[in-house]
N, C-alpha and C positions, 0 to 999 in steps of 0.2 A: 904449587905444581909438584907433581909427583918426579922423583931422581931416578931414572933407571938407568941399568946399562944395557945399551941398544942389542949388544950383540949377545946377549941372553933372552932378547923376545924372541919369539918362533916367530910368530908371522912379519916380522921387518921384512923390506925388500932390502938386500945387501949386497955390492959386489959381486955374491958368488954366483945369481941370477948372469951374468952376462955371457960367463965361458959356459955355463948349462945354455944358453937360448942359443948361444954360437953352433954348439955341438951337437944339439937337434935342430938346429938350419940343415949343419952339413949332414949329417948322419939320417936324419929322419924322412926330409923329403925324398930321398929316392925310393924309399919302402914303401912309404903311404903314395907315392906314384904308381908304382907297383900295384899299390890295392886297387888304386881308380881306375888302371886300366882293365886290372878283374871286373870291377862291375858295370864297365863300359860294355866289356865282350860280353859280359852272360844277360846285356842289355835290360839292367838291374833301372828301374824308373821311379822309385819311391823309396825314401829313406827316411826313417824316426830315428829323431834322436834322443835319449834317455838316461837322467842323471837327477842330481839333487843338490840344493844351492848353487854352490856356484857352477858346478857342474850341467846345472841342468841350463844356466844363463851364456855359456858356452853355445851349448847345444842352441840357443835362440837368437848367438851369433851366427851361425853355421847357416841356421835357417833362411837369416837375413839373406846372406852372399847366397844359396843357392834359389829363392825367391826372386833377385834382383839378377840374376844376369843368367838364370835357365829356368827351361822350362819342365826340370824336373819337378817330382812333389816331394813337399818334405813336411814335418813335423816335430813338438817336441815338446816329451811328456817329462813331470816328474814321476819319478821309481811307482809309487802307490800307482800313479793315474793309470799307468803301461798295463802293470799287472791288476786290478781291480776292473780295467775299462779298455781290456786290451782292443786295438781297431781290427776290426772285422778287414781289415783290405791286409792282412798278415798272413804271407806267405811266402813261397820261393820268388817272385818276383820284388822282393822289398829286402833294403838292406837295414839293419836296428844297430846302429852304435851307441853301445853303455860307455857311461864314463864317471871314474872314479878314484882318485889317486889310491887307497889302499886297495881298491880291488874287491873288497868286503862290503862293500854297503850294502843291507838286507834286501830291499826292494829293486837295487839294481840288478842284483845278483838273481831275482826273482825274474827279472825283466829278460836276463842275458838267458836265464834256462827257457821261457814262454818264445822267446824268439827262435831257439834252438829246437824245442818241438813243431813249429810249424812250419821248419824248411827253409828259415827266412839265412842270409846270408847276414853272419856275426861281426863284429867290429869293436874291439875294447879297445879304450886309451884309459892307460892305466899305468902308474909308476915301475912297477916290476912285474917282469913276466909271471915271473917261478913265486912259486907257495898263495895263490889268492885265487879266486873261481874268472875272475873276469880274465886273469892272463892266462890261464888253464884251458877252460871251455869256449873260448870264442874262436871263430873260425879264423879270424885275423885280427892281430894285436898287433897295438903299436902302443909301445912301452918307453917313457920317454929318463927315466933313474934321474931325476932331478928335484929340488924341492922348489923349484919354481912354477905352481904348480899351474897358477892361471895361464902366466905366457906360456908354459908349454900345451896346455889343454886347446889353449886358444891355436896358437899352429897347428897343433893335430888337426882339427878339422877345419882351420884355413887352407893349408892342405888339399888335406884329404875334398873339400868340395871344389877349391879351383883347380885342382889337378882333373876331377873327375870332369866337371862341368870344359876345360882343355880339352878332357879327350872326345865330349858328345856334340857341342855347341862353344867352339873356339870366339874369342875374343878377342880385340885391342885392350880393354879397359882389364880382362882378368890376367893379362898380360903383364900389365904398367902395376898389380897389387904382389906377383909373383914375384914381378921386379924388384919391388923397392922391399921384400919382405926381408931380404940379407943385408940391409941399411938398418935393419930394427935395432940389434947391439946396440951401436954407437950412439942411437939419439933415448935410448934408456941410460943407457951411460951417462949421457947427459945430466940426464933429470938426475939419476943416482947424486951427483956429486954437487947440485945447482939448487934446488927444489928444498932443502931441509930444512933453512933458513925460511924460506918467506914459506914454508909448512906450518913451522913456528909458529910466524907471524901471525897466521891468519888463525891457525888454532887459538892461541890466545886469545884473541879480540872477540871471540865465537865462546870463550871458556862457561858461558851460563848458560847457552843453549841445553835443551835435555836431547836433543837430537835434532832432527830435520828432512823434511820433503826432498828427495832430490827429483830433480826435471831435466828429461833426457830424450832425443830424438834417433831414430835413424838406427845406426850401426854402434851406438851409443847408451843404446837402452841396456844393453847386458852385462854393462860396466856397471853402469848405474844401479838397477839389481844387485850386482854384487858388493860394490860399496856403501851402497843407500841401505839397504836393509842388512845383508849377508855379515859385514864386516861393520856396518854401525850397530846392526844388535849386539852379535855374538862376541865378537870385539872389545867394542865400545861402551856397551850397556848405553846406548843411544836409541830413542823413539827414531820410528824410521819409515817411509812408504817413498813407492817410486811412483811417478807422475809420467806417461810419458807427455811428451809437448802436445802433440795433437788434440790432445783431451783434456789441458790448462783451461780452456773456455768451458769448460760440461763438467760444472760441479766444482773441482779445487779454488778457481777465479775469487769463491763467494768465503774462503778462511782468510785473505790476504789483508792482513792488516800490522799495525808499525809490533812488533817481539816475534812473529811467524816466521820461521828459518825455512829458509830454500839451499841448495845448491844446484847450479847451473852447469851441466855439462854442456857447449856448445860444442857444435862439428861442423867441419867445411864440407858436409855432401848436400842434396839438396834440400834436404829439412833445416839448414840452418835458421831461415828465415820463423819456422814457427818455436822455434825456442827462441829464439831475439825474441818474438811478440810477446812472450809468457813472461822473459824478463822486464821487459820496454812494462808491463804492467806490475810488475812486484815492484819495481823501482818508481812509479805515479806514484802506488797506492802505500808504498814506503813499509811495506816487507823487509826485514832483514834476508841479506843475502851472499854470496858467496860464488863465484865466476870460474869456471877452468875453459879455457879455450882453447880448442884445436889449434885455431890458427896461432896461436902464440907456444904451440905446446910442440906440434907435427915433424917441425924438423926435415919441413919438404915432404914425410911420407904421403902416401894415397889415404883420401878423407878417410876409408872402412877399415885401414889401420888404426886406429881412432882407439878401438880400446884396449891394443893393446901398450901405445904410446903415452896414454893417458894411465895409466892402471899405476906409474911409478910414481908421479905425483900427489894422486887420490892416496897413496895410501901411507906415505910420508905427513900428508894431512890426519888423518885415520890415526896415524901413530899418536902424533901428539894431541890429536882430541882429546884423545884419551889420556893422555897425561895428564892434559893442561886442566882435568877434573878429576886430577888424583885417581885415574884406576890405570890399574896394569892390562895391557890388553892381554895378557895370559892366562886372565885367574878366567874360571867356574864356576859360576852357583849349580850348574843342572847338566849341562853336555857333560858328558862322560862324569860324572860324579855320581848323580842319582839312576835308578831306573826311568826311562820313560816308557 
């Protein structure tokens, strides 16, 4: 197994994640409140959202929450699909938030100017305001100066859709997620200091895998996405595809056999029950496998908290994957080294 020192990888989750999520709890949500109630009054009804990796699994969290609890439209492309197959319902009535921690990404940036010709109402979540096109040109930024990049991404437009969806079609349920969302600190805190050890563990025992399927439902899937493929390729130089549950029976059912690597994301909303099934069959048919459970993970929050509660432990696994087969998750064959 490979020796590093932790506080030299970049992508570790570390400590300093906590007082950053604290400070865009406090700091953030009254702004991006602010914005929901702009496109509540200028009765703004359709919103795309638009990014790249994880960025864009974000944006398919956002989608979920506003899906399940309004009746707004929503969407969500990545960079290329926005600008090459831009949607014809693009106008002054449709709000497009880009998201990108530098600010720079080509086709987002492509995305934020196509949105800004058509009159559409702009929205970057983006690490710093100053020096980059997304904190520049967008009609409303929300800027979060942190390196935590998923939890803060993932609040921006948790946010930004139950504030807005508050202000058009009020709820109990987007109430009780508003609520328990200044509880997040402490139960990542949690994980921070609890989780590193049975990470270890389980990486280890997993050290021959080349990578693995993850299988995800619900509020779940965008995590998934991001760990399953995002951070097991690029990271991990891990084979990688997401599955989500519903679609375990049509087509994935027929590779499951005893060396086939799964991970299991389970969640307490109501899709729990079709991931149990997908696992209740990788454990018959004696799949190798790999369990994170909400309920054991939640810490009380509300189930569609799910990935952002989960995202500390997935990736303290993530860490040591990659160790426990000797690669650093820093190094490069091809991002930022070669042309692509």
């Amino acid at each position: 197994m490979l020796h590093l020192d932790k506080t030299k990888v970049d992508f570790l989750v570390t400590s300093s994640m906590i007082p950053e999520v604290e400070t865009f709890i406090r700091e953030g949500q009254p702004k991006i409140a602010g914005i929901a109630q702009k496109l509540a009054q200028q009765k703004i009804g359709r919103v795309y959202f638009v990014g790249c990796g994880s960025s864009k699994a974000v944006g398919a969290a956002a989608k979920y929450l506003i899906g399940k609890y309004s009746t707004l439209v929503s969407n969500v492309y990545t960079g290329w699909e926005f600008v090459d197959h831009t949607p014809r319902a693009l106008d002054s009535s449709t709000a497009v938030v880009v998201i990108s921690h530098s600010g720079t990404t080509e086709e987002v940036v492509q995305s934020l100017r196509k949105a800004n010709q058509a009159g559409a109402v702009t929205i970057s979540v983006v690490n710093k305001k100053e020096g980059n096109p997304l904190g520049e040109e967008a009609q409303f930024v929300i800027d979060y100066n942190a390196h935590a990049m998923w939890e803060c991404h993932l609040l921006a437009l948790y946010f930004l859709s139950l504030q807005w969806i508050r202000e058009v079609e009020p709820s109990q349920e987007v109430e009780q997620i508003l609520a328990d969302i200044p509880k997040l600190p402490g139960v990542l805190a949690g994980h921070i200091d609890s989780f590193e050890e049975k990470a270890l563990k389980l990486a280890e025992s997993v050290s021959s895998w080349k990578g693995f399927y993850t299988v995800a439902a619900g509020p779940l899937v965008s995590l998934a996405y991001k760990e399953g493929v995002i951070t097991n390729m690029e990271f991990m130089w891990g084979h990688g595809a997401v599955i989500e549950s519903g679609e375990f029976r049509h087509g994935p059912l027929e590779i499951v056999e005893p060396g086939v690597p799964f991970v299991f994301l389970v969640g307490t909303d109501a899709s729990r029950h079709i991931t149990e099934r997908a696992l209740r069959f990788v454990k018959k048919y004696k799949g190798e496998h790999i369990v994170f459970d909400y309920q054991e993970l939640s810490g009380g929050l509300h189930p569609d908290l799910a990935p952002m509660v989960m995202f500390v432990p997935l990736e303290w696994f993530s860490y040591y994957f990659a160790v426990a087969r000797d690669h650093n998750p820093d190094d490069r064959r091809y991002y930022g080294v070669v042309e692509y």
